[in-house]
Structures are given as structure tokens and as C-alpha cells.
C-alpha positions as CSV (number, residue, x, y, z in Angstrom):
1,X,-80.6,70.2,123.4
2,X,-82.7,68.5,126.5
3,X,-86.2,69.4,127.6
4,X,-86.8,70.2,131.3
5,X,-85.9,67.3,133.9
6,X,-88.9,65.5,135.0
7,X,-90.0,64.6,138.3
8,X,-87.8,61.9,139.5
9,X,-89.9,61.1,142.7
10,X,-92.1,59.0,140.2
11,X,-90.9,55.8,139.3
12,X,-88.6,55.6,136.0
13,X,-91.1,55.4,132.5
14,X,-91.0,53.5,129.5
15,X,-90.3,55.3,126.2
16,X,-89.7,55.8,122.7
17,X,-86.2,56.8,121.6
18,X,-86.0,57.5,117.9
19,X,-83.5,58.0,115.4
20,X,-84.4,62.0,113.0
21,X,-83.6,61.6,109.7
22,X,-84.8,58.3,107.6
23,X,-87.1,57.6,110.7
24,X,-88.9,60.5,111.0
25,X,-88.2,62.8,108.4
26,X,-87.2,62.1,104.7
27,X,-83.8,61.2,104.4
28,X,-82.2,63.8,102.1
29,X,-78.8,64.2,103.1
30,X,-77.5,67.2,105.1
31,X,-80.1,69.5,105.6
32,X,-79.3,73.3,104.6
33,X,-83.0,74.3,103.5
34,X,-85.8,74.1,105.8
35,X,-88.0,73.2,103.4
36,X,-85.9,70.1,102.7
37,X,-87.6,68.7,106.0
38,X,-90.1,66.7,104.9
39,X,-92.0,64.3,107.5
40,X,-92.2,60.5,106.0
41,X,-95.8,59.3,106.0
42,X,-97.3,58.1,109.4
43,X,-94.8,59.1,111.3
44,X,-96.6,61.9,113.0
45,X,-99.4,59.9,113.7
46,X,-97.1,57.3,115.3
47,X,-95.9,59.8,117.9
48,X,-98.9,61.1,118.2
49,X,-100.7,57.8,119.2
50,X,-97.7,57.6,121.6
51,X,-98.4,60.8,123.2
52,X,-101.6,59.7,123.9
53,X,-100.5,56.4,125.7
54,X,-98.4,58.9,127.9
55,X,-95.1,57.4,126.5
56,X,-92.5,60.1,126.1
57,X,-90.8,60.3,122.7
58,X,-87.3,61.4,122.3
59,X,-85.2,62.0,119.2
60,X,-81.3,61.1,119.4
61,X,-79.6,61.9,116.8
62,X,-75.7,62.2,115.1
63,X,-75.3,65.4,113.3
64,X,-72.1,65.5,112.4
65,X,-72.6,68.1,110.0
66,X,-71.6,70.7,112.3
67,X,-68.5,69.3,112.8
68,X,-68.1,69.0,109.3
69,X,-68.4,72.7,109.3
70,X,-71.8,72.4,107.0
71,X,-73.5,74.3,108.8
72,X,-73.2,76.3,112.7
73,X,-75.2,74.6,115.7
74,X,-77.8,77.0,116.0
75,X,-78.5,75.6,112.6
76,X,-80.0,72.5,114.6
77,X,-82.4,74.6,116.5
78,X,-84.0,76.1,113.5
79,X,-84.2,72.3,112.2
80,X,-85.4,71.0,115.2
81,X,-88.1,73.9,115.5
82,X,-89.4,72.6,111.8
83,X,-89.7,69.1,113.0
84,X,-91.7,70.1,115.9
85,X,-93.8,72.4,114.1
86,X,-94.9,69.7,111.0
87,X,-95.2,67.5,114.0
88,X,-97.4,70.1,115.9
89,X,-99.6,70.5,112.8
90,X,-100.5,66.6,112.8
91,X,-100.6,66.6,116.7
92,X,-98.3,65.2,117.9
93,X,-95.1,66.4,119.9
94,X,-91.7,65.2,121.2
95,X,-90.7,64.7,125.0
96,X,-87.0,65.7,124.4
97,X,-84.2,66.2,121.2
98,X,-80.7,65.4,121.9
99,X,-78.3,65.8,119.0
100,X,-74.4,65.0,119.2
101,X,-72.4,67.6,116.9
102,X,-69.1,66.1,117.2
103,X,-67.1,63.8,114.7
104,X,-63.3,62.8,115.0
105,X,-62.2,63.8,111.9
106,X,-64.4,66.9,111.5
107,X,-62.8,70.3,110.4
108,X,-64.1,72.4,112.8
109,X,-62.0,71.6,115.9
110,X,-64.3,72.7,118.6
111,X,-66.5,69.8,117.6
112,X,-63.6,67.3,116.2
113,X,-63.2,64.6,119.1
114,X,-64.1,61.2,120.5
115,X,-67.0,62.0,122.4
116,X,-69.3,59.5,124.6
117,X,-72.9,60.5,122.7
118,X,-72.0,60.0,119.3
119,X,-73.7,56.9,118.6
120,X,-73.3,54.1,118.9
121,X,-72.1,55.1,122.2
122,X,-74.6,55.2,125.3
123,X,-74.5,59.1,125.9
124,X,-77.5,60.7,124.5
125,X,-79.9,58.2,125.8
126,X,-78.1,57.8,129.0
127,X,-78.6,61.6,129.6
128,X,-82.5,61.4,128.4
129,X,-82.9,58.8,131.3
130,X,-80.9,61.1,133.3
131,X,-83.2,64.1,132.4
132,X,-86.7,62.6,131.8
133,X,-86.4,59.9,134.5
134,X,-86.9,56.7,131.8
135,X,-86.7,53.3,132.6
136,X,-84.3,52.0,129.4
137,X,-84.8,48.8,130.0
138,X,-88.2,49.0,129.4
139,X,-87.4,51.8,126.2
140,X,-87.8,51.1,122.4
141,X,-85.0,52.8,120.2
142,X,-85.6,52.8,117.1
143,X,-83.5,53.8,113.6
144,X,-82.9,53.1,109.7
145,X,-78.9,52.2,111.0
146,X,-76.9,49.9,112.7
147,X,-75.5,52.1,115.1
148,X,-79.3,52.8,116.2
149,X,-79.4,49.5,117.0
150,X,-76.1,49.2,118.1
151,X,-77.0,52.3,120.6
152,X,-80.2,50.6,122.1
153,X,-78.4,47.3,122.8
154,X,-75.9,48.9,124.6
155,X,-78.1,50.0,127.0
156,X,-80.9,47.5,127.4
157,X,-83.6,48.7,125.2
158,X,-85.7,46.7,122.7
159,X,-84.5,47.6,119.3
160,X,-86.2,48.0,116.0
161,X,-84.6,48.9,112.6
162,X,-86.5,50.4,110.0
163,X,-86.3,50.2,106.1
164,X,-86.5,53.3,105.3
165,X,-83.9,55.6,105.2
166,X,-80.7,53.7,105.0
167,X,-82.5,50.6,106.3
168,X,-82.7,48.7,103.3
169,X,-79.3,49.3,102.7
170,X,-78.2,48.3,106.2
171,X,-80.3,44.7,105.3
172,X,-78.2,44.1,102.5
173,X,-74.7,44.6,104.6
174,X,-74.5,47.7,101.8
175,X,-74.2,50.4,104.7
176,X,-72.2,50.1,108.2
177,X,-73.1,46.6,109.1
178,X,-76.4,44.3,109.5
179,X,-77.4,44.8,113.4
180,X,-79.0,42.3,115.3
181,X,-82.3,44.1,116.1
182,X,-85.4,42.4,117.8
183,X,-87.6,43.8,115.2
184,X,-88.1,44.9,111.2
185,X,-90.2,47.3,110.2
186,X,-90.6,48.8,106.5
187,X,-92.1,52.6,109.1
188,X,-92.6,53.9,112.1
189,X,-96.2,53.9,111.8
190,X,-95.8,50.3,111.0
191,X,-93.6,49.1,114.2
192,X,-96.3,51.2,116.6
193,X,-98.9,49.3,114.9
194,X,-97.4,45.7,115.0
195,X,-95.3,46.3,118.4
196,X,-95.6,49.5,120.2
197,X,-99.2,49.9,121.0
198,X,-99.1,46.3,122.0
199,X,-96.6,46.4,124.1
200,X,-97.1,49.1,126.0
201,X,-100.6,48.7,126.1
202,X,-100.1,45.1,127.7
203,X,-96.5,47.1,130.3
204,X,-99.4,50.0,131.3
205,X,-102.3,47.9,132.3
């Protein structure tokens, strides 16, 4: 669910935290074919361009499928292994992938409960800081839905909601509720264009 802790001698580091599905892959609804992951255009090469500014990119993401009994959770390593290998195929890689399987009112009860890293609560990122020694103040998160946004206020980052995905939706105050993010962006090749690469160009030098 994590990668391997960093060394956390050095001080903390910027990064990326991004939403999966509508940010970086098409949103198609629960996934149950793995040819039903489909990256969005750009996206790769956002993360790519990221690695190569040293920034670490981590997914966080709600998959409350598995609670819904959709699917099992070793499901979301055979998903996660796609995403890294179109990802791979364009260059690019991710830092970490945290998932949170749970839901309240799921129907498997192993995963049925209020947990601390569904989002919008703190606990996915908090434990990526944890893991990866990231400074989250200095973090972008980054989603097509409110609770993205909700998330990354929660715990200092710089927030950007995208309009894709449900995005467009969230605008309209058709889907969860309109967030108060710092930033807009129709992609994610967009917002590393028009913020990222400026911004941590200018925080690295």
C-alpha cells in the first residue's frame, strides 16, 4: 500500500499528492477490467516532468469498492501494477500509492467502518509524510473532487481541482460540494505547466 520509508535524516521534501481515477486515469466507474484503465492525455508526462525535478509523486486514493464487496483488495494491486506499468511505458513513475478500502455502510464488514484515511480525512497523506519524509506544507494535492480538496486543506497543502473527472460537475455544485481550492485546471498536464514547474522550480533554486 506504501513504498519503502525514506531517509528521514534529510530534511522533509516537497511533493505531489494526486487523486487516481478522473486525475490520472479515465474515470470509468469501478474498475473490474484491466483494460478499463486508460491513462488521460498528459498525465504521464506530468509525472514524468515531476520525476525529473526530483519531486516525489504519490497517489491517494478512496476505493471503496472493496468494501462494497466489488471486488477483493488484491484486486487494487493488480490495478495499481497497470497504472504503473502505462506510466512506465511513458517514463514516468510514482513515489508511493495509498488506497483506503473502507466505507461505513459497505457490505463487507471487515472493511465497513469510520476510518481516519478515507478522505477527506488526513490519514493517507499524513502517513505518506510519515513514510516518505514530505514536508505538506510545502505539497500540492491535487483531484477532480471536493474531498481532494477538502483533504489537502486539512493538512496544509496547496490545493488544485481539476475538470476532469467529476470536476466539472463538482464546479456546478452538481457532485459533493464546490471546494475552495487555490487553483483550476481543465488536466494535470495543464496545472504542472501553469503552476507546478513554476513553483517548484522557483522552492528548489
Amino acid at each position: 500500500m506504501s513504498s519503502p520509508t525514506s531517509d528521514t535524516t534529510s530534511p522533509p521534501k516537497p511533493a505531489v499528492f494526486l487523486d487516481r481515477d478522473g486525475t490520472i486515469n479515465q474515470e470509468v466507474g469501478y474498475i473490474r477490467d484491466l483494460d478499463k484503465l486508460a491513462l488521460i492525455p498528459g498525465a504521464a508526462e506530468a509525472i514524468r516532468q515531476l520525476n525529473q525535478m526530483g519531486i516525489p509523486v504519490v497517489v491517494v486514493t478512496n476505493q471503496s469498492g472493496v468494501a462494497r464487496g466489488y471486488y477483493p483488495e488484491s484486486w487494487m494491486e493488480q490495478l495499481h501494477g497497470r497504472l504503473k506499468t502505462l506510466l512506465a511505458a511513458e517514463g514516468a513513475q510514482l513515489d508511493g500509492v495509498y488506497y483506503c478500502p473502507h466505507l461505513p455502510d459497505g457490505e463487507v464488514p471487515e472493511y465497513s467502518f469510520d476510518c481516519d484515511c478515507r478522505k477527506p480525512e488526513p490519514g493517507m497523506l499524513e502517513q505518506a509524510a510519515k513514510d516518505l519524509n514530505l514536508d505538506l506544507g510545502r505539497s500540492f494535492m491535487i483531484g477532480d473532487k471536493a474531498t481532494d480538496i477538502d483533504v489537502g486543506l486539512r493538512v496544509g497543502c496547496k490545493t488544485i481541482l481539476l475538470r476532469s473527472g467529476y470536476g466539472e460537475q463538482v464546479l456546478k455544485g452538481e457532485y459533493q460540494h464546490i471546494p475552495q481550492s487555490d487553483y483550476v485546471f481543465d488536466s494535470l498536464i495543464e496545472s504542472y505547466e501553469q503552476i507546478l514547474k513554476p513553483y517548484f522550480s522557483h522552492l528548489l533554486n
